[in-house]
CHARMM-style PDB file with segment names, atoms N, HN, CA, C and O in Angstrom:
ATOM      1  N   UNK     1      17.057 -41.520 114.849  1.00  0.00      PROA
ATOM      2  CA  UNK     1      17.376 -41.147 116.212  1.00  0.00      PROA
ATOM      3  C   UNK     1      16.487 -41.943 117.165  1.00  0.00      PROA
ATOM      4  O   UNK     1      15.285 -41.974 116.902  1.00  0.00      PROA
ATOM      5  N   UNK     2      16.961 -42.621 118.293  1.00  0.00      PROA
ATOM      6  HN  UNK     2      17.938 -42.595 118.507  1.00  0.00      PROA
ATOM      7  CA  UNK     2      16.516 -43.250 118.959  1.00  0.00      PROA
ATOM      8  C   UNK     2      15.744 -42.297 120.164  1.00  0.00      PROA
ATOM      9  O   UNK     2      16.260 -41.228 120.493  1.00  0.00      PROA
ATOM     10  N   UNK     3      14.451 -42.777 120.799  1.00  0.00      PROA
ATOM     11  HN  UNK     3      14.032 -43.645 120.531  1.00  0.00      PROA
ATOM     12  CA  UNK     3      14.205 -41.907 121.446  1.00  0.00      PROA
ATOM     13  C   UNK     3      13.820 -42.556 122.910  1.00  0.00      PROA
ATOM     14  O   UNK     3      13.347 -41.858 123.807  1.00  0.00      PROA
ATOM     15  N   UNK     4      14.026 -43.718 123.033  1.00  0.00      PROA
ATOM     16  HN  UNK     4      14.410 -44.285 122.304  1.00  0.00      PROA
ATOM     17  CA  UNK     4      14.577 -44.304 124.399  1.00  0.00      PROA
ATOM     18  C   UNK     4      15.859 -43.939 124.916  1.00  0.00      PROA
ATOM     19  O   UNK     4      16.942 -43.715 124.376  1.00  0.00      PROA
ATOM     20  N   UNK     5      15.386 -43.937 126.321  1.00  0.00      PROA
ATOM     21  HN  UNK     5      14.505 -44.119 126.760  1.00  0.00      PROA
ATOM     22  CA  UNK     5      16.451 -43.520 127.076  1.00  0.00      PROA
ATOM     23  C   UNK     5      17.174 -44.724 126.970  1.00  0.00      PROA
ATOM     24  O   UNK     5      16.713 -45.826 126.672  1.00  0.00      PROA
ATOM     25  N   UNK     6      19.118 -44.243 127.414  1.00  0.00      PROA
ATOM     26  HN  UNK     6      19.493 -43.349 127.656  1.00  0.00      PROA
ATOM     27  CA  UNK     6      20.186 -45.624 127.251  1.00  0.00      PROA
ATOM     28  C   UNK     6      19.235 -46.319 129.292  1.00  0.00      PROA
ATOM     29  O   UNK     6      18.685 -45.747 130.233  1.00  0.00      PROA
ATOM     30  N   UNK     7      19.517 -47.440 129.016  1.00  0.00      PROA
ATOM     31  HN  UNK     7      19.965 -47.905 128.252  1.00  0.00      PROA
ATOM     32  CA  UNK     7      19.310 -48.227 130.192  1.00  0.00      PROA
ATOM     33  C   UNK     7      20.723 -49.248 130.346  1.00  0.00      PROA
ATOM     34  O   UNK     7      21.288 -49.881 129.454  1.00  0.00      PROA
ATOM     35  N   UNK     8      21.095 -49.148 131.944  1.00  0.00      PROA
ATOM     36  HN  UNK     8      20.637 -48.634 132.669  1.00  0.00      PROA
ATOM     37  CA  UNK     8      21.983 -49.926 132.151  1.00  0.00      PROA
ATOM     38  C   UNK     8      21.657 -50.665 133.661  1.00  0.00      PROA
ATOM     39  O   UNK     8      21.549 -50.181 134.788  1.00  0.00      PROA
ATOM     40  N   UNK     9      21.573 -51.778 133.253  1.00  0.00      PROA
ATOM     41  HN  UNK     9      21.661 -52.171 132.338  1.00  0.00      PROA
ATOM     42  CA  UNK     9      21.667 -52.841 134.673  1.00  0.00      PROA
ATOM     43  C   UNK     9      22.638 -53.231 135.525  1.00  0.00      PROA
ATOM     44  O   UNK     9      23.551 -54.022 135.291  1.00  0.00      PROA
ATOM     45  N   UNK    10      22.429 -52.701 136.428  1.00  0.00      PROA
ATOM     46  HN  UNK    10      21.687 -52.058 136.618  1.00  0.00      PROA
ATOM     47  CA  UNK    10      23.268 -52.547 137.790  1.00  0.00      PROA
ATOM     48  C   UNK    10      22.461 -53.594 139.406  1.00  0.00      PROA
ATOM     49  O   UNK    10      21.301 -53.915 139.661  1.00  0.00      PROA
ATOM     50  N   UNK    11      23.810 -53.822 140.158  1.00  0.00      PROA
ATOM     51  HN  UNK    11      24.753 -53.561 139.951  1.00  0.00      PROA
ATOM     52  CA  UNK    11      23.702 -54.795 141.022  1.00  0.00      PROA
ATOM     53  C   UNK    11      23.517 -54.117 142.191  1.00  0.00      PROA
ATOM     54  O   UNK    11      23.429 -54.807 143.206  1.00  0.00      PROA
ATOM     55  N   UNK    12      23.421 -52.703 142.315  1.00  0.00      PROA
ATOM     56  HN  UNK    12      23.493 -52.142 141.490  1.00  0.00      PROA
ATOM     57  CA  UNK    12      23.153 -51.825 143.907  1.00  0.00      PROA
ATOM     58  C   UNK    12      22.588 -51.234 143.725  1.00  0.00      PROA
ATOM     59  O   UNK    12      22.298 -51.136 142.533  1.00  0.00      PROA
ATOM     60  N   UNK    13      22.031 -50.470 144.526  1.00  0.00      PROA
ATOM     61  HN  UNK    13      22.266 -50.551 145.494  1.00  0.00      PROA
ATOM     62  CA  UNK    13      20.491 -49.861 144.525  1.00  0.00      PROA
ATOM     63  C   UNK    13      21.074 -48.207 144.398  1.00  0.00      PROA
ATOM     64  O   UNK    13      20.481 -47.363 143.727  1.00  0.00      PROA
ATOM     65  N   UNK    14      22.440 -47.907 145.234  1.00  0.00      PROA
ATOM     66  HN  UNK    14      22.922 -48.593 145.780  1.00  0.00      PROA
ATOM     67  CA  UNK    14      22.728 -47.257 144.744  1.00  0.00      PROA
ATOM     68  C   UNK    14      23.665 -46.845 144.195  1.00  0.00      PROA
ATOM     69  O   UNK    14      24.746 -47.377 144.447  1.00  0.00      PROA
ATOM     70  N   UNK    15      23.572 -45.237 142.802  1.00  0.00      PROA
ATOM     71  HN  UNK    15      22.694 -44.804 142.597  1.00  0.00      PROA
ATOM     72  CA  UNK    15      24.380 -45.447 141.715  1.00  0.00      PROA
ATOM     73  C   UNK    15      24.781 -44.176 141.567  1.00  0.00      PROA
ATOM     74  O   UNK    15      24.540 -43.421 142.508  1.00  0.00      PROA
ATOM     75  N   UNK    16      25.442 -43.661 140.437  1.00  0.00      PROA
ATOM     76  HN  UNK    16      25.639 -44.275 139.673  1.00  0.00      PROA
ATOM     77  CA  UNK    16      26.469 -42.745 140.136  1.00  0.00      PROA
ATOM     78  C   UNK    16      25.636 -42.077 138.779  1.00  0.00      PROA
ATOM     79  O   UNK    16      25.174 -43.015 138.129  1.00  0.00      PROA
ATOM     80  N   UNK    17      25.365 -41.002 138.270  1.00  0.00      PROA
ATOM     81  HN  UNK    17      25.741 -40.240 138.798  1.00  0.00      PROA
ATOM     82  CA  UNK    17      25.492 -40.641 136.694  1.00  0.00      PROA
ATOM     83  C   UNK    17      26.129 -39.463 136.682  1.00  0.00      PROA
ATOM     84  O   UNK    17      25.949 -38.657 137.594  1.00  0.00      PROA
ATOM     85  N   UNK    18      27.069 -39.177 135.505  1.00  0.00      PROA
ATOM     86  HN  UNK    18      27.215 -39.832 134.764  1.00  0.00      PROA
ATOM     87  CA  UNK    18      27.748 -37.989 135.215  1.00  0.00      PROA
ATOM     88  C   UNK    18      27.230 -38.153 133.912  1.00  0.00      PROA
ATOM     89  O   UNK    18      27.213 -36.951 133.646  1.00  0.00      PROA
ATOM     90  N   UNK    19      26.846 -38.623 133.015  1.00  0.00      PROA
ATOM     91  HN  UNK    19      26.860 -39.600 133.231  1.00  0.00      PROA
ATOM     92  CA  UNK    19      26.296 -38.317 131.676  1.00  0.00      PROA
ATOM     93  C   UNK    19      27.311 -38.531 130.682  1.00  0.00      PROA
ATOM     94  O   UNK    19      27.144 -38.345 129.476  1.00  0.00      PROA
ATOM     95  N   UNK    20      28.572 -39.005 131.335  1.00  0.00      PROA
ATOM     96  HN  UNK    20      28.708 -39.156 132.314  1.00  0.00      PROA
ATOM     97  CA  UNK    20      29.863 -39.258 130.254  1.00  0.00      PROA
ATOM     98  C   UNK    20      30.592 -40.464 130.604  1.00  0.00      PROA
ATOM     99  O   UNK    20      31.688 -40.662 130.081  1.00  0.00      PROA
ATOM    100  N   UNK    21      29.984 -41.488 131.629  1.00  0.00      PROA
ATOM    101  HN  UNK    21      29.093 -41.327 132.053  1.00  0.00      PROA
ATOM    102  CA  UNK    21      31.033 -42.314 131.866  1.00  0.00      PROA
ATOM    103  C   UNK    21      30.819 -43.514 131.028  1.00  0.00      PROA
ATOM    104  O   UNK    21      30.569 -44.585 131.581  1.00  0.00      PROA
ATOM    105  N   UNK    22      30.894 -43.431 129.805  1.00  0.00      PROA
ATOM    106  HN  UNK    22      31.097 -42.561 129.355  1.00  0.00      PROA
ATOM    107  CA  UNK    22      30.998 -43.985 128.913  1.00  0.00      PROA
ATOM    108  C   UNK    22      31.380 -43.325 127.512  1.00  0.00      PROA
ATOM    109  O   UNK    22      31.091 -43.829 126.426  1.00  0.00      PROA
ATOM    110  N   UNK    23      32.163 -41.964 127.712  1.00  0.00      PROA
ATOM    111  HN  UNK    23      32.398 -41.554 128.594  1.00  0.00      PROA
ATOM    112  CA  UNK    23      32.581 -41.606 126.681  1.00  0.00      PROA
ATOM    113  C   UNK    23      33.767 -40.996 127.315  1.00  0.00      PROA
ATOM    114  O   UNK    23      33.749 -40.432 128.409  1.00  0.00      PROA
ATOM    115  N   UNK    24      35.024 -41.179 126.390  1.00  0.00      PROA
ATOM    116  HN  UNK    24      35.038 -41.637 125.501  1.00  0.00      PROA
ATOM    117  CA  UNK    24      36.268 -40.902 126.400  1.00  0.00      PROA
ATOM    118  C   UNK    24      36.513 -39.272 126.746  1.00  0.00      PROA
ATOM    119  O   UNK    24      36.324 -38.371 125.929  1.00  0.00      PROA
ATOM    120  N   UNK    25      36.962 -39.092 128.095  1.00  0.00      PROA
ATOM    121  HN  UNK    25      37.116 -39.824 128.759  1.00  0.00      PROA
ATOM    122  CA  UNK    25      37.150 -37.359 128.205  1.00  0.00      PROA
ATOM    123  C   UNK    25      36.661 -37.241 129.901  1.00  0.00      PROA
ATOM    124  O   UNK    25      37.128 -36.516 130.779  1.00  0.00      PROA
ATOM    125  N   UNK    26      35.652 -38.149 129.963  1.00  0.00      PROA
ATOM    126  HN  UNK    26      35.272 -38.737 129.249  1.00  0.00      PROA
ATOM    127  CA  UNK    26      34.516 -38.167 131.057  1.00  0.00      PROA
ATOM    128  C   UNK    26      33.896 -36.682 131.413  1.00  0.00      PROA
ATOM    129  O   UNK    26      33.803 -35.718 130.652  1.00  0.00      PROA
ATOM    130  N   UNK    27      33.540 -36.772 132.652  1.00  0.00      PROA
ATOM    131  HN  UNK    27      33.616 -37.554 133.270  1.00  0.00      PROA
ATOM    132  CA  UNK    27      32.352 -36.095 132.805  1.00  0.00      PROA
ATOM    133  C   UNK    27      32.264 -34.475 132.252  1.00  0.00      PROA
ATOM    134  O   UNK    27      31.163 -33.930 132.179  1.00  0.00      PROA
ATOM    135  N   UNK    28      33.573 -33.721 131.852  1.00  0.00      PROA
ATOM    136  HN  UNK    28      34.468 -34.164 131.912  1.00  0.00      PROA
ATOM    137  CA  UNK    28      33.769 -32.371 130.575  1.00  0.00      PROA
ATOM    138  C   UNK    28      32.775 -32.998 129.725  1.00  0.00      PROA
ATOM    139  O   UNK    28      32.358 -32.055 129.053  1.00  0.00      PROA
ATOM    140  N   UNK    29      32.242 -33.895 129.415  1.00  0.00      PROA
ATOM    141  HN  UNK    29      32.581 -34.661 129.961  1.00  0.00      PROA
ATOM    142  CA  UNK    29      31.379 -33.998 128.578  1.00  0.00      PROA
ATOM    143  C   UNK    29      29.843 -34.248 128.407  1.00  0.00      PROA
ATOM    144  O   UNK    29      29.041 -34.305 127.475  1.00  0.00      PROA
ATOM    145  N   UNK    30      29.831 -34.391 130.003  1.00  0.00      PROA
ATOM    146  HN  UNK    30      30.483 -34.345 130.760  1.00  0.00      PROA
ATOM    147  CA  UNK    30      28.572 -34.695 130.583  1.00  0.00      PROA
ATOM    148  C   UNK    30      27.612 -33.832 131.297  1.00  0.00      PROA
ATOM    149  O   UNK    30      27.200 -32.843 130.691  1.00  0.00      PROA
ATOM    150  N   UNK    31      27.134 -34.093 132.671  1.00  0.00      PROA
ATOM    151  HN  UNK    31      27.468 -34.897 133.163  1.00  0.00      PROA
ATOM    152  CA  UNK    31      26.860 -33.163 133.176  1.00  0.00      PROA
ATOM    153  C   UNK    31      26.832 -33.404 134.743  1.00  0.00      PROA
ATOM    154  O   UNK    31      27.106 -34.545 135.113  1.00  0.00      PROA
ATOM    155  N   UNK    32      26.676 -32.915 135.235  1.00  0.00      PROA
ATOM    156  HN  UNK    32      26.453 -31.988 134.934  1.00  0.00      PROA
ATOM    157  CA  UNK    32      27.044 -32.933 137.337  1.00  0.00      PROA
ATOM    158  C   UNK    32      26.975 -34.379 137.310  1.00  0.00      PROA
ATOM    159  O   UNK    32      26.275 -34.999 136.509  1.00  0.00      PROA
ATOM    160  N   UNK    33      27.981 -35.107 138.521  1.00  0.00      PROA
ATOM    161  HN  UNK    33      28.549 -34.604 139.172  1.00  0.00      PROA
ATOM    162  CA  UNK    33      27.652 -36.262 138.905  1.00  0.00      PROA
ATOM    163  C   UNK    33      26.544 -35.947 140.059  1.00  0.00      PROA
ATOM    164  O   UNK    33      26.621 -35.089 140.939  1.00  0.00      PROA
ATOM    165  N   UNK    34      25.395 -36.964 139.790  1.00  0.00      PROA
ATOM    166  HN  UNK    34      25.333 -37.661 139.076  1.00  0.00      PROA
ATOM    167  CA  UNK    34      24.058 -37.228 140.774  1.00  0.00      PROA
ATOM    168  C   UNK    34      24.253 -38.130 141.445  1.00  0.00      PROA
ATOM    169  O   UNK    34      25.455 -38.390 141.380  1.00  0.00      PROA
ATOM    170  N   UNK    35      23.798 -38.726 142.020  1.00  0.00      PROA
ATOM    171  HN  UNK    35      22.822 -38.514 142.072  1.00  0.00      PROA
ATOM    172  CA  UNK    35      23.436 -40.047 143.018  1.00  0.00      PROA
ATOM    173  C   UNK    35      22.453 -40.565 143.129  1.00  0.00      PROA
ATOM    174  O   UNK    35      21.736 -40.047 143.985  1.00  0.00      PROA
ATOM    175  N   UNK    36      21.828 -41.866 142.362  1.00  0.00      PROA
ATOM    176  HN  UNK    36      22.411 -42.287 141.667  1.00  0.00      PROA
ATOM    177  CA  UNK    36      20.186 -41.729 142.450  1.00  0.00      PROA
ATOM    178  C   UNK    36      20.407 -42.999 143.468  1.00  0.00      PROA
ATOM    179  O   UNK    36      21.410 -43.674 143.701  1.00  0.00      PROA
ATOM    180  N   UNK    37      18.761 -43.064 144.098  1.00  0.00      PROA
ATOM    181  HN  UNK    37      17.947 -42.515 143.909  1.00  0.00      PROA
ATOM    182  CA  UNK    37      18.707 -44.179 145.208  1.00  0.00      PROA
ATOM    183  C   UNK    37      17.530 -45.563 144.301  1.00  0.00      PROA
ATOM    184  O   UNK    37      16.366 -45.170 144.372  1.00  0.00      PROA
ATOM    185  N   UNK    38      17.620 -46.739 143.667  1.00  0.00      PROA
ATOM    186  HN  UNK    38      18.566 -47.058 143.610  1.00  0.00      PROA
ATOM    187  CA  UNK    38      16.631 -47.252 143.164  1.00  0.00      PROA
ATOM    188  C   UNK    38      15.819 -47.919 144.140  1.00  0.00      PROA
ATOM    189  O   UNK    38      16.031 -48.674 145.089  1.00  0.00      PROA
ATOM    190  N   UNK    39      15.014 -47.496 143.703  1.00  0.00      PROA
ATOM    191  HN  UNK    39      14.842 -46.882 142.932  1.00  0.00      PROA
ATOM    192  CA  UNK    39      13.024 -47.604 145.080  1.00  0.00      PROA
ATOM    193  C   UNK    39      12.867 -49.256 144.908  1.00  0.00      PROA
ATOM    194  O   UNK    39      13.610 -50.218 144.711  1.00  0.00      PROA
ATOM    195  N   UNK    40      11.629 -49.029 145.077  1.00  0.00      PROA
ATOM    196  HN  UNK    40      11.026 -48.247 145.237  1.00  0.00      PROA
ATOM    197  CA  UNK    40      10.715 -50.229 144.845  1.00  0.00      PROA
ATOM    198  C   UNK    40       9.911 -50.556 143.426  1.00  0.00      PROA
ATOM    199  O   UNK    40       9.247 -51.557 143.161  1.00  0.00      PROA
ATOM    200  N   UNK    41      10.138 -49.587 142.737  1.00  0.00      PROA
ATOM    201  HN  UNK    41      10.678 -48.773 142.952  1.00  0.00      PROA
ATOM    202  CA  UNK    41       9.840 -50.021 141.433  1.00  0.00      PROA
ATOM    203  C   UNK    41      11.177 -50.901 140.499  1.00  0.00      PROA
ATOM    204  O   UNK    41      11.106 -51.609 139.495  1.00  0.00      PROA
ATOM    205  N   UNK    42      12.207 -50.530 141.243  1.00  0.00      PROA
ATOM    206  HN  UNK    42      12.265 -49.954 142.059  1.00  0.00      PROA
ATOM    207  CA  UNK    42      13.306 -51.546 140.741  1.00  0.00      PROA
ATOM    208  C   UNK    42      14.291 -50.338 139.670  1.00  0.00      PROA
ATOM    209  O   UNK    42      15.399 -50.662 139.243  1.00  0.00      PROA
ATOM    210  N   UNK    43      13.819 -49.306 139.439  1.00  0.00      PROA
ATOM    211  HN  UNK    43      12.918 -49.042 139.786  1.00  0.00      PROA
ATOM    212  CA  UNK    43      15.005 -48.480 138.760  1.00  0.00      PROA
ATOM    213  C   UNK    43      14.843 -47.282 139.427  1.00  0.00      PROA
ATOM    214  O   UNK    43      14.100 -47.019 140.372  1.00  0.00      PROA
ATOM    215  N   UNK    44      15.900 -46.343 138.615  1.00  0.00      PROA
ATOM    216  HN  UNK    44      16.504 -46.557 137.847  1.00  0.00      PROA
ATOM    217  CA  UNK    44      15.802 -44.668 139.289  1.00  0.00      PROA
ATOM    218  C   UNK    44      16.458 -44.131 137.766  1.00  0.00      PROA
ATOM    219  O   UNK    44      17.353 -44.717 137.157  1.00  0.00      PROA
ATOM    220  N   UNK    45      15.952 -43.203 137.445  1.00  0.00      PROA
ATOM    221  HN  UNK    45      15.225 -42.727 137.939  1.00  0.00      PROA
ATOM    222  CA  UNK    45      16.331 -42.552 135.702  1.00  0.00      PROA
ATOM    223  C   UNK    45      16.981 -41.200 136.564  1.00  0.00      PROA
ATOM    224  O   UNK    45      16.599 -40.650 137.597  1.00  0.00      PROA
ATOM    225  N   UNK    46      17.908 -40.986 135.831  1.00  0.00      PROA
ATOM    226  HN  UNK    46      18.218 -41.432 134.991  1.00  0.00      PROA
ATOM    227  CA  UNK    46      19.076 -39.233 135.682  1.00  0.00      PROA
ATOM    228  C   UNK    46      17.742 -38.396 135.280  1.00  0.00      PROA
ATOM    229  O   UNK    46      16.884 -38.773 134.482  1.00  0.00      PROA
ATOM    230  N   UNK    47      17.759 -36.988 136.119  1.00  0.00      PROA
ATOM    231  HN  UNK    47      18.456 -36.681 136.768  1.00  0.00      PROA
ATOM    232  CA  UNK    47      17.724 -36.008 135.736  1.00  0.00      PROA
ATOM    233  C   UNK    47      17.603 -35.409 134.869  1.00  0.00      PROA
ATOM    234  O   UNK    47      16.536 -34.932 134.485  1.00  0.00      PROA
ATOM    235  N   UNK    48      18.763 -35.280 134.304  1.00  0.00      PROA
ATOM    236  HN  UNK    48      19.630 -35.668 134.616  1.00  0.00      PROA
ATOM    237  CA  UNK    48      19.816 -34.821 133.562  1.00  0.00      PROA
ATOM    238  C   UNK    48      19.655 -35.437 132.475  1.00  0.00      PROA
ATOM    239  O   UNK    48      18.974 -34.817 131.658  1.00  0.00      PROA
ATOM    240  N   UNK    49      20.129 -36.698 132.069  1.00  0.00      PROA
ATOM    241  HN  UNK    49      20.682 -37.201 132.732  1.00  0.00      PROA
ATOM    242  CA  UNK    49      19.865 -37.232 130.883  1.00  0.00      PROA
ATOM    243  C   UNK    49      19.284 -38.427 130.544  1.00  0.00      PROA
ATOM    244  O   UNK    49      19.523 -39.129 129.561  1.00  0.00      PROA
ATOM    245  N   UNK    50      18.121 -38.689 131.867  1.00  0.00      PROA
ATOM    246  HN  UNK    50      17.927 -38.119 132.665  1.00  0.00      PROA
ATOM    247  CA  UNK    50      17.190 -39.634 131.367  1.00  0.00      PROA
ATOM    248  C   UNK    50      17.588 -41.330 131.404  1.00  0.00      PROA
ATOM    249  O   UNK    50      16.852 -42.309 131.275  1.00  0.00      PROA
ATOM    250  N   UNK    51      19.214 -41.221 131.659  1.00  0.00      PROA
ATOM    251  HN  UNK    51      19.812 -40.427 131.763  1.00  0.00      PROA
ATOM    252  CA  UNK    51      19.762 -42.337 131.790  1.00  0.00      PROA
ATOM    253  C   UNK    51      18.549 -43.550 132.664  1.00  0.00      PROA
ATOM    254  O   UNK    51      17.711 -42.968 133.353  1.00  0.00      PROA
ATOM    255  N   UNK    52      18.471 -44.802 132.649  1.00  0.00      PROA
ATOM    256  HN  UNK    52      19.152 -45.275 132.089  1.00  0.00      PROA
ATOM    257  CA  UNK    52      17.694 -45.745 133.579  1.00  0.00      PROA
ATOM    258  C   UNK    52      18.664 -46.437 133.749  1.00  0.00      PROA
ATOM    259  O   UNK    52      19.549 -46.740 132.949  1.00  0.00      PROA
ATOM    260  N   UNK    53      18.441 -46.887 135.483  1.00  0.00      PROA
ATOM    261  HN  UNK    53      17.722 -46.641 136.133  1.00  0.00      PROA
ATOM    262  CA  UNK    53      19.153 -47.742 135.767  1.00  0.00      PROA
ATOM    263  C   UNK    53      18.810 -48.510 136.252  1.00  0.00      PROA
ATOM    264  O   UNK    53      18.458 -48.074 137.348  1.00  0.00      PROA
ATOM    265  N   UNK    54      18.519 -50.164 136.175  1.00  0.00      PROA
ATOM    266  HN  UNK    54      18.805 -50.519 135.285  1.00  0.00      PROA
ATOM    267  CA  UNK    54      17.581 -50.738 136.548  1.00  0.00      PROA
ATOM    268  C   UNK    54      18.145 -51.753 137.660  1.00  0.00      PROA
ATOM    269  O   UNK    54      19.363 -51.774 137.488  1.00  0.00      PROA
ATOM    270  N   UNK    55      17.863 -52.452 138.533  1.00  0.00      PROA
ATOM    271  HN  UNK    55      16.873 -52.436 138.673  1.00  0.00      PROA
ATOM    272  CA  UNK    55      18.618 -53.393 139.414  1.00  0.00      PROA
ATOM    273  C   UNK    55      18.430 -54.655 138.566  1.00  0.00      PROA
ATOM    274  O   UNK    55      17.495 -54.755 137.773  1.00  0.00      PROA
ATOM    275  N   UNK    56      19.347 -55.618 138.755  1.00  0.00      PROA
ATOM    276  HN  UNK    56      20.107 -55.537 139.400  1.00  0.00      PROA
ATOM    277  CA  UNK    56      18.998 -56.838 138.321  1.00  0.00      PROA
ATOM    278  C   UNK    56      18.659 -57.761 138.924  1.00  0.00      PROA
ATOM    279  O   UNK    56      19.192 -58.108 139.978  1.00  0.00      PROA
ATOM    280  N   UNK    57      17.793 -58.289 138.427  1.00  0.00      PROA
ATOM    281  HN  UNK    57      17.360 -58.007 137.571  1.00  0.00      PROA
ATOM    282  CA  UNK    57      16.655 -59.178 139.484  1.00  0.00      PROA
ATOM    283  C   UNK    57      15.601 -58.318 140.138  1.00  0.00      PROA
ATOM    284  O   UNK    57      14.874 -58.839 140.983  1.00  0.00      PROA
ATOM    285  N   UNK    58      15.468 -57.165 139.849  1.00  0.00      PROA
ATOM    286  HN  UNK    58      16.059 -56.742 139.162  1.00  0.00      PROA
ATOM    287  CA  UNK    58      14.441 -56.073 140.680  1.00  0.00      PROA
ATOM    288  C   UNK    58      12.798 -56.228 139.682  1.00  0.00      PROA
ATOM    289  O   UNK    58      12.791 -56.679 138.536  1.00  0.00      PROA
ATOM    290  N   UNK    59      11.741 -55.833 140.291  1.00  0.00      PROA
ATOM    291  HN  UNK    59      11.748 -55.466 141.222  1.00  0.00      PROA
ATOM    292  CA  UNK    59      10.599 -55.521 139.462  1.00  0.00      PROA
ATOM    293  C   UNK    59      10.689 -55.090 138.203  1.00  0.00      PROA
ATOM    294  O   UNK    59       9.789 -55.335 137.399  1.00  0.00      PROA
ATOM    295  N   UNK    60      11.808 -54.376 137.863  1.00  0.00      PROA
ATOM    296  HN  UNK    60      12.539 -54.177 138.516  1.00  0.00      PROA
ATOM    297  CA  UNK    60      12.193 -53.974 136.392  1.00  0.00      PROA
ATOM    298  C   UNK    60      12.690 -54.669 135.564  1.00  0.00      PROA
ATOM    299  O   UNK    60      12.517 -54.533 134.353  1.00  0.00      PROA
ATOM    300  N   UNK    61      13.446 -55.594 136.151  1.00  0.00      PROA
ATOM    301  HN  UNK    61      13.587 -55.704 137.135  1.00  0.00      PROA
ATOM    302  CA  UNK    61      13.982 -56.273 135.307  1.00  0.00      PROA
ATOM    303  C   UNK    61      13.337 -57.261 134.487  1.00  0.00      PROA
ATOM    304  O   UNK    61      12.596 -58.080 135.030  1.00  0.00      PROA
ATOM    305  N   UNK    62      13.513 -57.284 133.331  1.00  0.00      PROA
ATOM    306  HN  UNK    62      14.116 -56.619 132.890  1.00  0.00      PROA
ATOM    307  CA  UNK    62      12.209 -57.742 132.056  1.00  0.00      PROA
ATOM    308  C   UNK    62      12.847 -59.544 132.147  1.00  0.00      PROA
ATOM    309  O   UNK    62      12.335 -60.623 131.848  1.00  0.00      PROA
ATOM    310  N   UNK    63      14.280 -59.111 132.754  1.00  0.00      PROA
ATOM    311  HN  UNK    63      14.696 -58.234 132.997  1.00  0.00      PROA
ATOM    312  CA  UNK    63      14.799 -60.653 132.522  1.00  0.00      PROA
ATOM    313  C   UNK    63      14.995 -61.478 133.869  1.00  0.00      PROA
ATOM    314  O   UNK    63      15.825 -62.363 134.073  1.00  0.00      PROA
ATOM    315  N   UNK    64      14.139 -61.030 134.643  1.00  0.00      PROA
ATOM    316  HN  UNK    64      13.465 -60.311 134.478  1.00  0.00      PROA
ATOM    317  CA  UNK    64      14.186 -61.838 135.975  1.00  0.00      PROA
ATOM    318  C   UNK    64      13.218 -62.731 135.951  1.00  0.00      PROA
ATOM    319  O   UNK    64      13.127 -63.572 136.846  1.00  0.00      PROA
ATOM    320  N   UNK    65      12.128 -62.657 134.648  1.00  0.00      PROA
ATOM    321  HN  UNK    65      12.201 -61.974 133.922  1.00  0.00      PROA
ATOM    322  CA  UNK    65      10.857 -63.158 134.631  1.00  0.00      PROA
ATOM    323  C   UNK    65      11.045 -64.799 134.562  1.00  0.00      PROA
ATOM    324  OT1 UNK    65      10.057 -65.533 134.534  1.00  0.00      PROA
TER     325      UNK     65
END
């Protein structure tokens, strides 16, 4: 069992999580859609399920280096 959170790189600062939009059924399987705003550290993580979402090209990004 993996115990990192899933991370997904995104191009706007701000974003969407329902916890299912990546599984067939959608969000019945997830949990509330949130809205996170990503700061100045370059990501913003779910609540809920820890999801990261990082900007690309932001301070987070490991591959902007």
């Amino acid at each position: 069992m993996s115990t990192q959170p899933e991370t997904t790189f995104v191009t706007t600062t701000r974003v969407s999580c329902d916890g299912a939009s990546d599984i067939r059924g959608g969000a019945a399987l997830g949990h509330p859609r949130v809205w996170l705003e990503i700061d100045e550290r370059g990501y913003a993580e779910c609540g809920y399920c820890d999801k990261r979402f990082v900007l690309k090209g932001g301070p987070a990004d490991s591959k902007a280096a």
